[in-house]
NUTORVO-731475 format. One record per residue (C-alpha): x, y, z; residue number from 1. Coordinates in steps of 0.1 Angstrom, whole numbers, plus 2048, in hexadecimal, padded with zeros to 3 digits. Example, Ala and Ser with C-alpha at 12.3 -4.5 7.8 and 13.67 -1.06 7.14 Angstrom:
2
{xx = 87B | yy = 7D3 | zz = 84E | resi = 1};
{xx = 889 | yy = 7F5 | zz = 847 | resi = 2};
END
This chain:
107
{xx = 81B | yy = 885 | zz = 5D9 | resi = 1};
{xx = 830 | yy = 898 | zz = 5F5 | resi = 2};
{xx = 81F | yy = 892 | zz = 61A | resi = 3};
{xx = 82A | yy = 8B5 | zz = 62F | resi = 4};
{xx = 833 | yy = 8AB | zz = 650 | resi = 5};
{xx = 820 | yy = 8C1 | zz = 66D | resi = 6};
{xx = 839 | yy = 8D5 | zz = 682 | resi = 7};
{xx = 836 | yy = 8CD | zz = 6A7 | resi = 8};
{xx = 836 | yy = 8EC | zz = 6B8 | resi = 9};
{xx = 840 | yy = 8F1 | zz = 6E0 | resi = 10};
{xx = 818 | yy = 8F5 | zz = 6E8 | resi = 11};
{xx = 814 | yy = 8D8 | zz = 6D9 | resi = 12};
{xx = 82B | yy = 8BD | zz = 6EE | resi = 13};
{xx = 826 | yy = 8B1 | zz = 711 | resi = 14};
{xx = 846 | yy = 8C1 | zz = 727 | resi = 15};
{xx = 850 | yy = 8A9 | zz = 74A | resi = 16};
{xx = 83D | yy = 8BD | zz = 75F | resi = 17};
{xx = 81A | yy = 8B9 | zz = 74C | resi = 18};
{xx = 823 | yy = 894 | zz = 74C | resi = 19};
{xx = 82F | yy = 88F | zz = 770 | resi = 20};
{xx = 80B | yy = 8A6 | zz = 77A | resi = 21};
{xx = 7FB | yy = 88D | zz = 768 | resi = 22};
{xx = 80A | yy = 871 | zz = 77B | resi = 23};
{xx = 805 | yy = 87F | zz = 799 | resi = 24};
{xx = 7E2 | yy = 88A | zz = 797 | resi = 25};
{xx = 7D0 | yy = 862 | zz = 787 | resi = 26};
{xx = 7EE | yy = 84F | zz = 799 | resi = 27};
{xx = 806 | yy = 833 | zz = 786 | resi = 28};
{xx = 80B | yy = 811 | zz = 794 | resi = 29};
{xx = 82C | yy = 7FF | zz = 789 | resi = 30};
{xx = 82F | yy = 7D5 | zz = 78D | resi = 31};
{xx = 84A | yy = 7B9 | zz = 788 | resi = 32};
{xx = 851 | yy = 79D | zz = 795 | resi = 33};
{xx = 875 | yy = 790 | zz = 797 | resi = 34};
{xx = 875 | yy = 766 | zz = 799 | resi = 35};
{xx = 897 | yy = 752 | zz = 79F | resi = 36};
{xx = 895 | yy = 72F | zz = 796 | resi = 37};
{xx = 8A9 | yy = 715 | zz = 793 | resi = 38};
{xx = 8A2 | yy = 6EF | zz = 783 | resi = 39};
{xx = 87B | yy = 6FA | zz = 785 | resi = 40};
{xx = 87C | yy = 703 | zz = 7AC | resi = 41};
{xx = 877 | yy = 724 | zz = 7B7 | resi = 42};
{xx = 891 | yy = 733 | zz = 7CA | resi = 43};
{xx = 889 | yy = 756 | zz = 7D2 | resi = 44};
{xx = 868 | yy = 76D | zz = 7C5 | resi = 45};
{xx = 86B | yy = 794 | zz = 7CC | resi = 46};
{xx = 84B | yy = 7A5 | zz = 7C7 | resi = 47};
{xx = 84C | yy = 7C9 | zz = 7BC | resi = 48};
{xx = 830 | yy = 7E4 | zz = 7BB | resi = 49};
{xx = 836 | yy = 808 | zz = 7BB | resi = 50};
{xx = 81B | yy = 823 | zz = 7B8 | resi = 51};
{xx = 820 | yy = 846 | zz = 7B0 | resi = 52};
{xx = 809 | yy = 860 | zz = 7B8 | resi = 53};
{xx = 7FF | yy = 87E | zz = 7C6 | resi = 54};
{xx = 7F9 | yy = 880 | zz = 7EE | resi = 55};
{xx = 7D8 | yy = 88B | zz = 7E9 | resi = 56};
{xx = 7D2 | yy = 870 | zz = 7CA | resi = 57};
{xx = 7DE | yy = 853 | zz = 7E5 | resi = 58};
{xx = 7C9 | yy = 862 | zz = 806 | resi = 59};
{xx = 7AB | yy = 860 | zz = 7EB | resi = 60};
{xx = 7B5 | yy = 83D | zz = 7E5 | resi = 61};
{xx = 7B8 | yy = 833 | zz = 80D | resi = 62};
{xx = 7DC | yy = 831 | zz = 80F | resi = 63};
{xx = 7E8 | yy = 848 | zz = 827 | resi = 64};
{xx = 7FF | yy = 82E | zz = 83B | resi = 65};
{xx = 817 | yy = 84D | zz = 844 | resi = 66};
{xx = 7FF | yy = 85E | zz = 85A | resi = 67};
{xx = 7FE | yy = 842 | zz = 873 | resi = 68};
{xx = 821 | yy = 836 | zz = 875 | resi = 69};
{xx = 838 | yy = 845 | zz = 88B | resi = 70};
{xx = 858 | yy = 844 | zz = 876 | resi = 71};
{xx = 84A | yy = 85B | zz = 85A | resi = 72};
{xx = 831 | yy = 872 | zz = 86E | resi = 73};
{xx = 839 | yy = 884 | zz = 88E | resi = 74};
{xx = 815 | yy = 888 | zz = 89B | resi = 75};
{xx = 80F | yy = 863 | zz = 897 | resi = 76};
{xx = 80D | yy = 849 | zz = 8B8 | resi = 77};
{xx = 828 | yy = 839 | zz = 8BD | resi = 78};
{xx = 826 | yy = 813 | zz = 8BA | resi = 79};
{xx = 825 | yy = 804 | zz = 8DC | resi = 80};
{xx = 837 | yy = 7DF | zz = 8E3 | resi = 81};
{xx = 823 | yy = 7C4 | zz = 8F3 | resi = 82};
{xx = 835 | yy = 7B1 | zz = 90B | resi = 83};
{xx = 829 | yy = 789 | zz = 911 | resi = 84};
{xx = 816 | yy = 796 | zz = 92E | resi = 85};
{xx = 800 | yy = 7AF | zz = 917 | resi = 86};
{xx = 7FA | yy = 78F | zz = 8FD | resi = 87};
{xx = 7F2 | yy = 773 | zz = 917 | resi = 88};
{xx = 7D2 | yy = 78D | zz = 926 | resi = 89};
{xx = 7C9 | yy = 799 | zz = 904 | resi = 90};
{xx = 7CA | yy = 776 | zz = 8FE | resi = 91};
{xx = 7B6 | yy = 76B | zz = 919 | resi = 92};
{xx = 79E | yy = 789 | zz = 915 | resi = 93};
{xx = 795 | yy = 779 | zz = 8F3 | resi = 94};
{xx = 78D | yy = 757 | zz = 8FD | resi = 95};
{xx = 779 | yy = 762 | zz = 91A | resi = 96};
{xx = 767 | yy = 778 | zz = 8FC | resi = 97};
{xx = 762 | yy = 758 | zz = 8E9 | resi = 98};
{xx = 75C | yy = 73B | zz = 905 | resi = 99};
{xx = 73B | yy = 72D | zz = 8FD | resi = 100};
{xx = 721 | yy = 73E | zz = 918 | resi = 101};
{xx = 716 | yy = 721 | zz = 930 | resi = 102};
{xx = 6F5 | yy = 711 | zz = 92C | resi = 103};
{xx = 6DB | yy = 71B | zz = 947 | resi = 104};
{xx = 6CB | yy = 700 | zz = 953 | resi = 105};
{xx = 6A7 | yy = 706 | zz = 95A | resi = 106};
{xx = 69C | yy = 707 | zz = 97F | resi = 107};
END
């Protein structure tokens, strides 16, 4: 018995663009992890994680990190440095939040 192979035709196959639409549209998250050891002691771990997506796909998600930080978005605030003095009365505006109120005694 002859089987007859089927003839793929052009309509038929997936072309890079259809595939990278795809991608872009439902989102593809890549992991690895690269561990160096040596005599059973880790040395070094590097963590990877990439995710490929659409803009819109990752906004839908809640990642929209770019909007906010100044080196990727023009209209965003730029970050502003906090000297000691800015720490020490944050700082001290906190524990004043936190301090126990004082017992009133009754009169």
């Amino acid at each position: 018995m002859v089987q007859r192979q089927r003839m793929t035709h052009s309509t038929d196959t997936s072309n890079l663009a259809d595939i990278l639409e795809r991608i872009l549209d439902k989102g593809i998250v890549i992991v690895g992890d690269i561990k160096v050891k040596l005599v059973d002691i880790e040395l070094l771990t590097i963590q990877i994680r990439l995710m490929v997506a659409s803009v819109d796909k990752a906004r839908e998600m809640g990642m929209d990190w770019w909007i906010r930080n100044p080196e990727y978005c023009s209209a965003a605030a730029p970050v502003k440095e906090l000297g000691m003095e800015d720490v020490t009365r944050r700082l001290d505006m906190l524990e004043r939040r936190l301090a126990p109120e004082p017992a009133v005694s009754p009169p």
